[in-house]
TORVO-869335 format. One record per residue: x, y, z of N, C-alpha, C in turn; residue number from 1. Coordinates in steps of 0.1 Angstrom, whole numbers. Example, Ala and Ser with C-alpha at 12.3 -4.5 7.8 and 13.67 -1.06 7.14 Angstrom:
! TORVO-869335
<site n_x="132" n_y="-57" n_z="78" ca_x="123" ca_y="-45" ca_z="78" c_x="132" c_y="-33" c_z="78" k="1"/>
<site n_x="128" n_y="-22" n_z="71" ca_x="137" ca_y="-11" ca_z="71" c_x="129" c_y="0" c_z="79" k="2"/>
//
This chain:
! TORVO-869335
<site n_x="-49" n_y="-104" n_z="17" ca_x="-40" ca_y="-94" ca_z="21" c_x="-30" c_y="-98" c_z="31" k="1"/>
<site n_x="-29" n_y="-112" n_z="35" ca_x="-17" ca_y="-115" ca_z="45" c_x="-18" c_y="-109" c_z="53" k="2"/>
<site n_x="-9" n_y="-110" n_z="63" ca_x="-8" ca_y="-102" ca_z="77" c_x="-9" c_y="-89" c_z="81" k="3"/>
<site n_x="-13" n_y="-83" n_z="65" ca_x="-7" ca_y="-69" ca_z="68" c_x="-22" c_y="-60" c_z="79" k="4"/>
<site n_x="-17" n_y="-48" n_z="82" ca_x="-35" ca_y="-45" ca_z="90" c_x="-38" c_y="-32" c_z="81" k="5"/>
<site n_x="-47" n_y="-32" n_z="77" ca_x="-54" ca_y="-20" ca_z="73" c_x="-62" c_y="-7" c_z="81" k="6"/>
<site n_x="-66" n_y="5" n_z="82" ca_x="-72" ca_y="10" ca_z="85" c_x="-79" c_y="19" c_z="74" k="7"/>
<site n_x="-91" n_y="25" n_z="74" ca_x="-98" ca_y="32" ca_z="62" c_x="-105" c_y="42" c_z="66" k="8"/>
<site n_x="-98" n_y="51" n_z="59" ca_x="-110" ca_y="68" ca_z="65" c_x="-121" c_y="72" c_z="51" k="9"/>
<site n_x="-122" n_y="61" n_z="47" ca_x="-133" ca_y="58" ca_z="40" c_x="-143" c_y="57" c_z="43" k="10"/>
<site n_x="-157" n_y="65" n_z="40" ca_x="-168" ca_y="63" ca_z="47" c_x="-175" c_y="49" c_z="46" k="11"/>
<site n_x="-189" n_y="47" n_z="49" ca_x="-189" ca_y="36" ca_z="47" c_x="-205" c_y="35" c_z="38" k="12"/>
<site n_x="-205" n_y="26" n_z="26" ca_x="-211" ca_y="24" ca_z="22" c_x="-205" c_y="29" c_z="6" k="13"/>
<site n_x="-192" n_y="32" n_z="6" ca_x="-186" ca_y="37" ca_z="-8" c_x="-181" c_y="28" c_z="-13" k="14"/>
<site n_x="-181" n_y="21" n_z="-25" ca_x="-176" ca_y="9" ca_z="-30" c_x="-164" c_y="8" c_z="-39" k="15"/>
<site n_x="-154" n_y="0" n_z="-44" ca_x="-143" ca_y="6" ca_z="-46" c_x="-144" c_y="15" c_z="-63" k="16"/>
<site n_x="-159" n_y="6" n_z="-67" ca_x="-163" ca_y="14" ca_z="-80" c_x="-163" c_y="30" c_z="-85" k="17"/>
<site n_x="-167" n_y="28" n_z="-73" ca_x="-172" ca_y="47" ca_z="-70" c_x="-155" c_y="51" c_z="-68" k="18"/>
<site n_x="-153" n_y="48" n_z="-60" ca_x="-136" ca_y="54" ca_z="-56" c_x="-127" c_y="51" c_z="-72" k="19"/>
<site n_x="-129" n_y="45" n_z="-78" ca_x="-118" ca_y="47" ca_z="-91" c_x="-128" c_y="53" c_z="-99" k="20"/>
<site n_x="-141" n_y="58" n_z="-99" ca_x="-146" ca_y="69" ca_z="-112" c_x="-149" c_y="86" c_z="-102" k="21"/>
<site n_x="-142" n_y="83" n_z="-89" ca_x="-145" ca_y="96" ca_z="-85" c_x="-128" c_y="104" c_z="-90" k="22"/>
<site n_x="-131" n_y="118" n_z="-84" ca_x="-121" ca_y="126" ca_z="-92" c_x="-107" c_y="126" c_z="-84" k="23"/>
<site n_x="-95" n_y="130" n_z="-88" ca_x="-87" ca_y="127" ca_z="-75" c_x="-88" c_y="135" c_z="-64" k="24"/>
<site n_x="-92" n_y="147" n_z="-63" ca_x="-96" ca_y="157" ca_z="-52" c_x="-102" c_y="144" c_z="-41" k="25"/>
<site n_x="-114" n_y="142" n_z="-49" ca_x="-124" ca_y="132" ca_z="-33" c_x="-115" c_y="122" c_z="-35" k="26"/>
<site n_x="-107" n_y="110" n_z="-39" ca_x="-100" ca_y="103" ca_z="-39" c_x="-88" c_y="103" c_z="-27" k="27"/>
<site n_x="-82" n_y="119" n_z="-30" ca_x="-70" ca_y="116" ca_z="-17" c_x="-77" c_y="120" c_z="-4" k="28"/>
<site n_x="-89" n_y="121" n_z="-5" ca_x="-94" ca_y="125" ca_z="6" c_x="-98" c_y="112" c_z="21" k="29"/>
<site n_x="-101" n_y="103" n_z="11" ca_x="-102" ca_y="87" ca_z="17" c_x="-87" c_y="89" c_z="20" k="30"/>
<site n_x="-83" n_y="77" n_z="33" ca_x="-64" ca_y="76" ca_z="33" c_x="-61" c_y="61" c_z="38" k="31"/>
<site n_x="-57" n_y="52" n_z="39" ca_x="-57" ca_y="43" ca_z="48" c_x="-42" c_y="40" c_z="53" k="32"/>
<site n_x="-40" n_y="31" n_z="62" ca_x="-28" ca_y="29" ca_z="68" c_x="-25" c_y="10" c_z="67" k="33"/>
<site n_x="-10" n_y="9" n_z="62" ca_x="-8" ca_y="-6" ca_z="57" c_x="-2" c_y="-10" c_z="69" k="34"/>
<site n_x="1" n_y="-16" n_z="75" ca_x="15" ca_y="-23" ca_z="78" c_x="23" c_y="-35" c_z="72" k="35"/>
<site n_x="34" n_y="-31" n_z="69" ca_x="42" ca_y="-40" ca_z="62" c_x="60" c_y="-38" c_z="60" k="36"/>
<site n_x="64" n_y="-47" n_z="55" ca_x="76" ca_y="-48" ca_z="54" c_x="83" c_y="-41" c_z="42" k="37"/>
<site n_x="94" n_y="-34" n_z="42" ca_x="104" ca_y="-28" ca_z="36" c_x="111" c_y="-35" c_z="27" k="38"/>
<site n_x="112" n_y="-39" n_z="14" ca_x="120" ca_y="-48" ca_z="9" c_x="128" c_y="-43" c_z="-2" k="39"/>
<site n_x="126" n_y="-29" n_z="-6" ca_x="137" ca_y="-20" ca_z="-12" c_x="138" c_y="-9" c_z="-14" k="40"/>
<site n_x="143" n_y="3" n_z="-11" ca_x="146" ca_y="12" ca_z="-9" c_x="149" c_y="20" c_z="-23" k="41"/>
<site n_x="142" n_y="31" n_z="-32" ca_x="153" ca_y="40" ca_z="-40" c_x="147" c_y="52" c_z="-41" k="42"/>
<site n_x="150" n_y="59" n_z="-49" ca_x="151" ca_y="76" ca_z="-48" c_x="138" c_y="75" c_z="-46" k="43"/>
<site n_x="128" n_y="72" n_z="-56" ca_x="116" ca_y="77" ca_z="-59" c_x="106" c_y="67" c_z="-51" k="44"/>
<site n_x="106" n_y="58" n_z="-47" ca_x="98" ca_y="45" ca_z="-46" c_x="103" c_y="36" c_z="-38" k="45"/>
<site n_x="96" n_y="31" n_z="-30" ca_x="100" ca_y="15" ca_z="-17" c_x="89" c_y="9" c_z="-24" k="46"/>
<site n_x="93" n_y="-6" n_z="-27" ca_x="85" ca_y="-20" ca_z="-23" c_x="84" c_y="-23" c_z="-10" k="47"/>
<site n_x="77" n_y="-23" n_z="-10" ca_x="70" ca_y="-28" ca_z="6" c_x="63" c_y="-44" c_z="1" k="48"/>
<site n_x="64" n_y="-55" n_z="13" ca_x="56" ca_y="-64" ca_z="13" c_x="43" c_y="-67" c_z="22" k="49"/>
<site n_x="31" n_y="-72" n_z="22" ca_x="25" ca_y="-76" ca_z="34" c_x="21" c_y="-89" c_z="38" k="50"/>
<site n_x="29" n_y="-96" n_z="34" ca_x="29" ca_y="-113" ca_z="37" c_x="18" c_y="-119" c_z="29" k="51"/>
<site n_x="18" n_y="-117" n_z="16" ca_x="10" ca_y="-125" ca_z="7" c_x="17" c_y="-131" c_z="-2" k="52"/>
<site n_x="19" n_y="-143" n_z="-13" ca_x="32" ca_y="-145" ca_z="-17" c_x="23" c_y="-147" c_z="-33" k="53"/>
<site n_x="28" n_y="-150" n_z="-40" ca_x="27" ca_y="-150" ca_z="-57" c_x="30" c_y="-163" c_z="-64" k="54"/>
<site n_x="26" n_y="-167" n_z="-76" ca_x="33" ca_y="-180" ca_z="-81" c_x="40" c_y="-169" c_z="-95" k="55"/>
<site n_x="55" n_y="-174" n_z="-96" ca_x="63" ca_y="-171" ca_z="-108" c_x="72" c_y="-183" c_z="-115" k="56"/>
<site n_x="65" n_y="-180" n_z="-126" ca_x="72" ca_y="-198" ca_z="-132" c_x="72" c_y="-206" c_z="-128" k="57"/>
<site n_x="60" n_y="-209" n_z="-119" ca_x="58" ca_y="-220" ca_z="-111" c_x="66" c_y="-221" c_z="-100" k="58"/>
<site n_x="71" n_y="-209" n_z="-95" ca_x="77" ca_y="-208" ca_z="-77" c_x="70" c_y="-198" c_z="-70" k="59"/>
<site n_x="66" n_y="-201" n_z="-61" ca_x="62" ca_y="-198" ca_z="-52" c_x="68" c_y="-184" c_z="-47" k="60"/>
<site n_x="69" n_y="-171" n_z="-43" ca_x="73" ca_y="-161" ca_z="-37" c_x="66" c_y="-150" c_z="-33" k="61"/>
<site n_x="74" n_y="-142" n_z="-26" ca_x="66" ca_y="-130" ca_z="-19" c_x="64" c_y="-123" c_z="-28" k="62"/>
<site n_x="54" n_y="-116" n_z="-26" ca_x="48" ca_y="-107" ca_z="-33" c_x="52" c_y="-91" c_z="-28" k="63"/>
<site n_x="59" n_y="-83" n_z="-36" ca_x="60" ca_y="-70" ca_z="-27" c_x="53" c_y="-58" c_z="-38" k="64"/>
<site n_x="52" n_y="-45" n_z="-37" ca_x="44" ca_y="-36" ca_z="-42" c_x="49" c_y="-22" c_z="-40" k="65"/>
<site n_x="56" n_y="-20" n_z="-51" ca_x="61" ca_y="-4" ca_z="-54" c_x="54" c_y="5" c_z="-49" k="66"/>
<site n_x="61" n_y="13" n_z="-45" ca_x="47" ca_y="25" ca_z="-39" c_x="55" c_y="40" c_z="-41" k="67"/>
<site n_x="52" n_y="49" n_z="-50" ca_x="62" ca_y="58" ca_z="-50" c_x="59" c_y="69" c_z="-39" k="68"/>
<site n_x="75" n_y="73" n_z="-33" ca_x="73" ca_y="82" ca_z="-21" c_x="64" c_y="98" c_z="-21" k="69"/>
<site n_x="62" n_y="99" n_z="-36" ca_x="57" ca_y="111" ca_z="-33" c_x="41" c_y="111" c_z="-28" k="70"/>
<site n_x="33" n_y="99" n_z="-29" ca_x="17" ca_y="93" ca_z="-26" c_x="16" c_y="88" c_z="-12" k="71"/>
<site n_x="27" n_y="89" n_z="-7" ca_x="29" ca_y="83" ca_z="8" c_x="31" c_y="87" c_z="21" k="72"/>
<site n_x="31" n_y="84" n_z="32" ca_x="41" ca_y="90" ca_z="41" c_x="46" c_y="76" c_z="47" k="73"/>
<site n_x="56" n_y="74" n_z="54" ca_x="61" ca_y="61" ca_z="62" c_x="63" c_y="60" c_z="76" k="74"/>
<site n_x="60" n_y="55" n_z="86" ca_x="64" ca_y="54" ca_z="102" c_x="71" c_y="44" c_z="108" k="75"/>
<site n_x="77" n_y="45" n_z="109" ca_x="88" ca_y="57" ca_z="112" c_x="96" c_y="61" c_z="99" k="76"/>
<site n_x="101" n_y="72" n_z="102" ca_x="107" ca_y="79" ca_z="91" c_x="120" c_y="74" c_z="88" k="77"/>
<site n_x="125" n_y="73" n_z="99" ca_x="137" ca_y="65" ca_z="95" c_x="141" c_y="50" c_z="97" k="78"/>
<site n_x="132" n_y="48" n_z="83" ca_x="128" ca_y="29" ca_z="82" c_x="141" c_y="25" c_z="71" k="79"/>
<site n_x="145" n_y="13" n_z="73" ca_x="156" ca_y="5" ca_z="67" c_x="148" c_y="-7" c_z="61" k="80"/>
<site n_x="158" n_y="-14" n_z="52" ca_x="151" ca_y="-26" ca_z="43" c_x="152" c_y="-38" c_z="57" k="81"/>
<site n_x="142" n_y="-41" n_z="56" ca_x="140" ca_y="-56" ca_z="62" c_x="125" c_y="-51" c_z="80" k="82"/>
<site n_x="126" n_y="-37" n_z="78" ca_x="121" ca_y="-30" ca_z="86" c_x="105" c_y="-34" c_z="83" k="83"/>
<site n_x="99" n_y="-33" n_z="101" ca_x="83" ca_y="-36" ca_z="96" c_x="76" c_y="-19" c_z="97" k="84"/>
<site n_x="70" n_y="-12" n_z="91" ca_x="66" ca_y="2" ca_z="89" c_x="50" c_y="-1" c_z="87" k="85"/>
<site n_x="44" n_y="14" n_z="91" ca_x="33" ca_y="18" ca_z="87" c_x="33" c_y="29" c_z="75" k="86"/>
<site n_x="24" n_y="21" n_z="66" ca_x="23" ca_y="33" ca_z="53" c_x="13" c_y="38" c_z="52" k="87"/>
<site n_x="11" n_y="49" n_z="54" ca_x="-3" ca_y="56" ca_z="49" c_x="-4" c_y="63" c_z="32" k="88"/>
<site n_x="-18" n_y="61" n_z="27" ca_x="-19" ca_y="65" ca_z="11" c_x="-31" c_y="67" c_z="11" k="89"/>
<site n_x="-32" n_y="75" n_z="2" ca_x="-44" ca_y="74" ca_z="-9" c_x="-51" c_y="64" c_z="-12" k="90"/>
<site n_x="-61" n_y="62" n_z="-6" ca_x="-72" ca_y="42" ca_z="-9" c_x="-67" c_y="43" c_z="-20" k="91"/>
<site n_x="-71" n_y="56" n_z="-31" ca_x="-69" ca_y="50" ca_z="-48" c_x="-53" c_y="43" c_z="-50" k="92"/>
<site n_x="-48" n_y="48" n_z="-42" ca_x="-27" ca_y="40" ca_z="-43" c_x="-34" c_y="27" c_z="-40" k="93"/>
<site n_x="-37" n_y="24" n_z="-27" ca_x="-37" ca_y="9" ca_z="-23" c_x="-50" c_y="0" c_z="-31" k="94"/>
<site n_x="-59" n_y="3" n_z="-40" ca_x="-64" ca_y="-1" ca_z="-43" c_x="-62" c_y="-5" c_z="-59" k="95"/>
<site n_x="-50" n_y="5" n_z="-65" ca_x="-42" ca_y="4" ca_z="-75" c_x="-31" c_y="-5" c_z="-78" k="96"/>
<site n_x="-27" n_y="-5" n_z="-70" ca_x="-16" ca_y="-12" ca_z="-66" c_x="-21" c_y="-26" c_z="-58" k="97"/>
<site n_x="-26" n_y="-30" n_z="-54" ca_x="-34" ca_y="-42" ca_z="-52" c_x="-29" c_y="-46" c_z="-39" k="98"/>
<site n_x="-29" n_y="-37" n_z="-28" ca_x="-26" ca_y="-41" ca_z="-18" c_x="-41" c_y="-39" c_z="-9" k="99"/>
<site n_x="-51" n_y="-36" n_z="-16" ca_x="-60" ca_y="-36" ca_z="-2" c_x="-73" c_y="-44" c_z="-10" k="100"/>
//
């Protein structure tokens, strides 16, 4: 996960198995909080990065992760690209999207 920090209002002893065959009701009910970087900005959706990087054609790069704004909230609200922010989601977002 790189640098990024997590937090989880996930109980404990729930595994991620359970959380992708439960329903979405109990799903948005779990939330957690990312921190990470801003790396683009558009109507519907930010990539955000959290310092983990990828191999592409054999180069090496960051890794970032779409996240659409309507599954989210962002802190501060008035975040810009290059900005470090807290995202909060849905575990099922961050666990879909391969950030947790």
């Amino acid at each position: 996960m790189g640098n990024s920090t997590v937090r989880s209002g996930q109980p404990r002893g729930t595994t991620v198995g359970q959380l992708r065959g439960a329903s979405m009701s109990t799903q948005s009910k779990h939330t957690v909080e990312v921190s990470c970087a801003v790396r683009q900005i558009r109507d519907k959706a930010i990539a955000v990065a959290d310092g983990t990087t990828e191999e592409v054609n054999g180069v090496e790069r960051e890794k970032f992760f779409w996240l659409a704004k309507s599954l989210i909230t962002v802190e501060p609200e008035d975040y810009a690209v290059g900005d470090t922010v807290t995202v909060t989601m849905p575990e099922w977002v961050g666990v879909d999207k391969g950030l947790l």
